[in-house]
C-alpha positions as CSV (number, residue, x, y, z in Angstrom):
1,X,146.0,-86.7,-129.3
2,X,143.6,-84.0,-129.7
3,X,144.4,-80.5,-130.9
4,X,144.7,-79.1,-127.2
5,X,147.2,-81.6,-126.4
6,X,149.1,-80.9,-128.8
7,X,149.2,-77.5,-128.5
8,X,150.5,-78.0,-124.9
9,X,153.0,-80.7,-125.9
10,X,154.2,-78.3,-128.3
11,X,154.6,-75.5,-126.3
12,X,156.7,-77.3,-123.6
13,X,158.6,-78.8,-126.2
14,X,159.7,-75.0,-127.0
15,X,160.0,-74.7,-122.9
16,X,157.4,-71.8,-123.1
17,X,155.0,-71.3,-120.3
18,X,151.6,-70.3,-120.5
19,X,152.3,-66.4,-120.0
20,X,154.7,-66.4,-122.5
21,X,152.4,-67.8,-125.2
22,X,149.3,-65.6,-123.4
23,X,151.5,-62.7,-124.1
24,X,152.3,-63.5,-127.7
25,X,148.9,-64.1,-128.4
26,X,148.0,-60.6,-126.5
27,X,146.1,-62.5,-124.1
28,X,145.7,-62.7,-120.2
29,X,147.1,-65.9,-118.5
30,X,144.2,-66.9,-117.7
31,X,142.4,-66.5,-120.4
32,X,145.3,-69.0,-122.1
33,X,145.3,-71.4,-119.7
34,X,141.1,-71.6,-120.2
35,X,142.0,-72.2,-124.2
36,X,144.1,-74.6,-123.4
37,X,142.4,-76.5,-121.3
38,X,139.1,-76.7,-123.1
39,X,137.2,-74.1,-121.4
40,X,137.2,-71.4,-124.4
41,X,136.5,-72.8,-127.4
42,X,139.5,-72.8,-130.1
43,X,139.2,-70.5,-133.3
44,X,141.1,-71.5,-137.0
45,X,142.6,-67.7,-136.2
46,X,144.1,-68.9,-132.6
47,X,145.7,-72.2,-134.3
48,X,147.1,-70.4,-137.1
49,X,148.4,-67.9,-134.3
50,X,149.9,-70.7,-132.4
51,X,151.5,-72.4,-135.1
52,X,153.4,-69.3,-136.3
53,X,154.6,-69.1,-132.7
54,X,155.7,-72.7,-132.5
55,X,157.7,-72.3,-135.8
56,X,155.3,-74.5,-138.1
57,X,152.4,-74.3,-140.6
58,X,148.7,-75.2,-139.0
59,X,148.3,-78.0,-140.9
60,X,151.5,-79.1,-139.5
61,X,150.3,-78.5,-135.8
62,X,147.0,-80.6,-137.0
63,X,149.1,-83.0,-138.0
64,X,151.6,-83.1,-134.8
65,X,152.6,-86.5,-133.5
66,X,150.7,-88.3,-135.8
67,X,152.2,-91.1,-138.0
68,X,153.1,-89.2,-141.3
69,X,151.2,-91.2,-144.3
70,X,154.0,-92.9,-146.3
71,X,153.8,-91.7,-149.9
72,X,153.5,-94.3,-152.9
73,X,156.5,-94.7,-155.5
74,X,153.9,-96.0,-157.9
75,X,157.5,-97.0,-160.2
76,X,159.0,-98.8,-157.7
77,X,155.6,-100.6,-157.0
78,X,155.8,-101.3,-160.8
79,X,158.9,-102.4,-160.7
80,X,158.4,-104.9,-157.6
81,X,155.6,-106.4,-159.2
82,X,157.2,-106.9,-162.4
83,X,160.4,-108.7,-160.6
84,X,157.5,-110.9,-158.6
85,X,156.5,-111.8,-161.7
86,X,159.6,-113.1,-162.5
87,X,160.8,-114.5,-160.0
88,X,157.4,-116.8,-160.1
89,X,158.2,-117.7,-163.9
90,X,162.1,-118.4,-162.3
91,X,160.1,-120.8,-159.7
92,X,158.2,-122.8,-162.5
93,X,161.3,-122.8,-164.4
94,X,163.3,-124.6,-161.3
95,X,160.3,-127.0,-160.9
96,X,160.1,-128.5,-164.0
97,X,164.4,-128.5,-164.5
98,X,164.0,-130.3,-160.7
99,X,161.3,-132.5,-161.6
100,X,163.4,-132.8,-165.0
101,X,166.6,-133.7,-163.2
102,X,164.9,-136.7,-161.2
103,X,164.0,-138.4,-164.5
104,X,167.0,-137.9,-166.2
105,X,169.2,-139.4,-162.6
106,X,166.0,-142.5,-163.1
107,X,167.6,-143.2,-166.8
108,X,171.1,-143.1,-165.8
109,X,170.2,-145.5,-162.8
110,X,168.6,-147.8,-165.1
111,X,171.3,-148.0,-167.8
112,X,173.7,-148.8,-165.1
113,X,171.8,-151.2,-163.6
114,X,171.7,-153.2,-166.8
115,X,174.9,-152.6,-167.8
116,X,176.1,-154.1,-164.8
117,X,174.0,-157.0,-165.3
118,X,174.4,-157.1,-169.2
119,X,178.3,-157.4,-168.4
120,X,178.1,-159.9,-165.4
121,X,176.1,-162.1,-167.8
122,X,178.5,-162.1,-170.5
123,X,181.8,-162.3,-168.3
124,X,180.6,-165.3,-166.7
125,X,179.8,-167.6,-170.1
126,X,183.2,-166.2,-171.8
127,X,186.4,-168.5,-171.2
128,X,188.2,-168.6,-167.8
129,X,186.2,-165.5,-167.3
130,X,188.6,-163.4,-169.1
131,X,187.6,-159.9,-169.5
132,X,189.8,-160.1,-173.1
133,X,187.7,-162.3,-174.4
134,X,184.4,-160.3,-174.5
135,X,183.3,-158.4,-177.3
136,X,181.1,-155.3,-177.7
137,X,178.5,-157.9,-179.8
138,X,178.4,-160.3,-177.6
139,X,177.8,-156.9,-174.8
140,X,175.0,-156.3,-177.6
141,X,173.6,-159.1,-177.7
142,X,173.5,-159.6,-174.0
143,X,171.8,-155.9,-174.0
144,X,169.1,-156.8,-176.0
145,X,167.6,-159.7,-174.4
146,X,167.5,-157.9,-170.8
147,X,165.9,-154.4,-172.2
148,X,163.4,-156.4,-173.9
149,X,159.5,-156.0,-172.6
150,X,156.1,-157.0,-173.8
151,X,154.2,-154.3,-174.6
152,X,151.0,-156.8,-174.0
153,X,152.1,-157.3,-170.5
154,X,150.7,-154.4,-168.3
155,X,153.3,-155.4,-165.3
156,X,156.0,-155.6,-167.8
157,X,155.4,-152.4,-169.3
158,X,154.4,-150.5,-166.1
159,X,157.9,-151.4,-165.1
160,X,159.5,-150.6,-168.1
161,X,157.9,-146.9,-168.0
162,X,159.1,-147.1,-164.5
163,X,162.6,-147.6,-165.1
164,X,162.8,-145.2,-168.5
165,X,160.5,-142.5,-168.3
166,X,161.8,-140.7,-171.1
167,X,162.4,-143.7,-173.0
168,X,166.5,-143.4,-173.0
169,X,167.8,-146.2,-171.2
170,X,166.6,-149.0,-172.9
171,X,167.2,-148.9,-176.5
172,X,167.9,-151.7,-178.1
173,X,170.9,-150.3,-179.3
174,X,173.6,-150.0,-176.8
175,X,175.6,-147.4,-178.3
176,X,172.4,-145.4,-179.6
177,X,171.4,-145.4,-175.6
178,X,175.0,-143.8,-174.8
179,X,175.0,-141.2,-177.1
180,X,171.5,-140.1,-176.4
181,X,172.0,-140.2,-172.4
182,X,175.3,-138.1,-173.3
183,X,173.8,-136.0,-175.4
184,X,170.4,-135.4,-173.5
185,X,172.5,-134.6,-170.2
186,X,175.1,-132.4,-171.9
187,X,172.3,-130.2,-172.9
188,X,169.9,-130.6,-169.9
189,X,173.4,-129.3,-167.6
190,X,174.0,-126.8,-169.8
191,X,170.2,-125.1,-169.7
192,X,170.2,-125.2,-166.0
193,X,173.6,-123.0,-166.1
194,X,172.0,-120.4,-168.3
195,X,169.0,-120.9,-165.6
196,X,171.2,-120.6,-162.7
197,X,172.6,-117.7,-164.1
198,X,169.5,-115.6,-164.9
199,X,168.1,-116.4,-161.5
200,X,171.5,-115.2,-160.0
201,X,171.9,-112.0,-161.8
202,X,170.8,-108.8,-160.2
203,X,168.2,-106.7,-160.7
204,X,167.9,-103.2,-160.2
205,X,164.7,-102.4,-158.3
């Protein structure tokens, strides 16, 4: 929109004609309706004239109808890229608790899967298969041969780094392998809370 359109937009937005604006400017009609339409070229004098009329500043009749250039909070843009920030160390943080989690649910799978066996193997040699008759050292025993692996076998050890990433679920000691997975998982649960819960807390942009 160039600045003769918008002078005519403007003055039938105020529902004046031309011989009302002709008069205000002490003009003929004619003479008005050859400014407007291009015929007599437009003076900074005749725009500030026209602007007054139309209730306005002439930058603001300049600037009529044109998309108003939005004005930077350069603070809140500070503050948005700070929370970014943030929320990008938040997404490492959830990857490596996710990535921890998956692990931790591999060593818990494994020590049940040889418990299972461990107790199977035992239960079957003891006496009518009574579950009385089995002790925790014979459970111990039992333990020990199945988490067994050669370090010198490269299959055997592949698997065994397989099955116990972080090296929890098969300890030689069956008690020491409870109260590390215990232990390990108490803690592990109880940093993804405090996660969860600075991730989930609000922020005031």
């Amino acid at each position: 929109m160039d600045i003769l359109e918008k002078i005519k937009a403007l003055r039938l937005q105020k529902r004046l004609s031309q011989l009302d604006v002709a008069e205000a400017l002490a003009i003929s009609q004619s003479a008005y309706a050859q400014l407007e339409s291009g015929k007599t070229e437009i003076t900074l004098t005749r725009v500030e004239q026209l602007a007054k009329l139309f209730g306005m500043t002439a930058i603001e009749l300049l600037q009529y109808g044109e998309e108003k250039p939005q004005i930077v909070d350069n603070e809140k843009v500070k503050v948005l890229e700070n929370r970014i920030k943030e929320l990008e160390k938040d997404l490492v943080l959830l990857k490596d608790y996710y990535l921890g989690a998956i692990l931790r649910v591999q060593e818990s799978f494994t020590f049940v899967k040889y418990m299972i066996k461990t107790y199977i193997a035992v239960h079957s040699k003891v006496k009518d298969h009574d579950s009385s008759l089995v002790t925790l050292q014979d459970l111990q025993d039992e333990w020990q041969k199945r988490v067994r692996f050669n370090l010198l076998d490269d299959a055997e050890f592949n698997q065994h780094r397989e099955e116990s990433p972080l090296g929890m679920a098969k300890l030689r000691e069956i008690f020491t392998v409870l109260d590390n997975l215990k232990n390990d998982l108490g803690g592990y649960l109880e940093r993804m809370k405090k996660l969860y819960v600075l991730i989930n807390t609000p922020k005031n942009l």
